[in-house]
C-alpha positions, 0 to 999 in steps of 0.5 A: 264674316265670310260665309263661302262653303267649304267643300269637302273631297271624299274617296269611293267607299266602294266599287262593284261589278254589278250582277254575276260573272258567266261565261261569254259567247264570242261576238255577241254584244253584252252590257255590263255594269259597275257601280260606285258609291261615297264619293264626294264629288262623284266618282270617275269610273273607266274601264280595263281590260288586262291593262287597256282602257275601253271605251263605249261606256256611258256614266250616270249619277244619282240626284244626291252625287252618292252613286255613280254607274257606269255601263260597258258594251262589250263584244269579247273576241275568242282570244279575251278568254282568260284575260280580265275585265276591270272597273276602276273608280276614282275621286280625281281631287284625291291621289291614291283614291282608286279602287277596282272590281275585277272579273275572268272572262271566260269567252266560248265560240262555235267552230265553223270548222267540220268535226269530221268528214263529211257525212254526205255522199262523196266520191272515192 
């Protein structure tokens, strides 16, 4: 009798954003994580924003293969606001396995434009 393991695939049960989503100061470096679960093996995760895949990412995976966490570096620009931050897990062996979390990015900057006329002691 043979005795070679069977090996199962398993869809993500599930994917979320980890923490909450607040507005964004341009420029500035933030890390922002995801994390999946129930995949057999584990989940890919890859990154998007409004349709483009990110890089700077790093994944790990717990000892027992149930939980994969993927962590992203951003620094959104002025024109990410508006636009959406997704992450996607994946069983690659499985079609059809993706599901995704998705946040708005609300992104603020300070103007270094004057909001006025200088106050100082110009000459007329």
């Amino acid at each position: 009798m043979n005795s070679e393991p069977v090996f199962v695939s398993v869809k993500p049960l599930d994917v979320h954003l980890l923490g909450e989503n607040q507005p964004l100061s341009a420029a500035n470096e933030y890390e922002v994580a995801c994390q999946s679960t129930g995949s057999r093996p584990a989940a890919s995760i890859t990154w998007w924003k409004t349709g483009i895949l990110l890089d700077h990412t790093r994944e790990t995976t717990s000892p027992d293969g149930n939980v994969t966490t993927s962590t992203l570096t951003l620094a959104p620009q002025v024109d990410d606001s508006g636009k959406s931050l997704t992450c996607r897990a994946n069983n690659p062996h499985i079609t059809g396995s993706a599901l995704e979390d998705t946040w708005g990015l609300s992104v603020h900057y300070v103007s270094l434009e004057p909001l006025g006329p200088s106050l100082g002691g110009g000459t007329s």
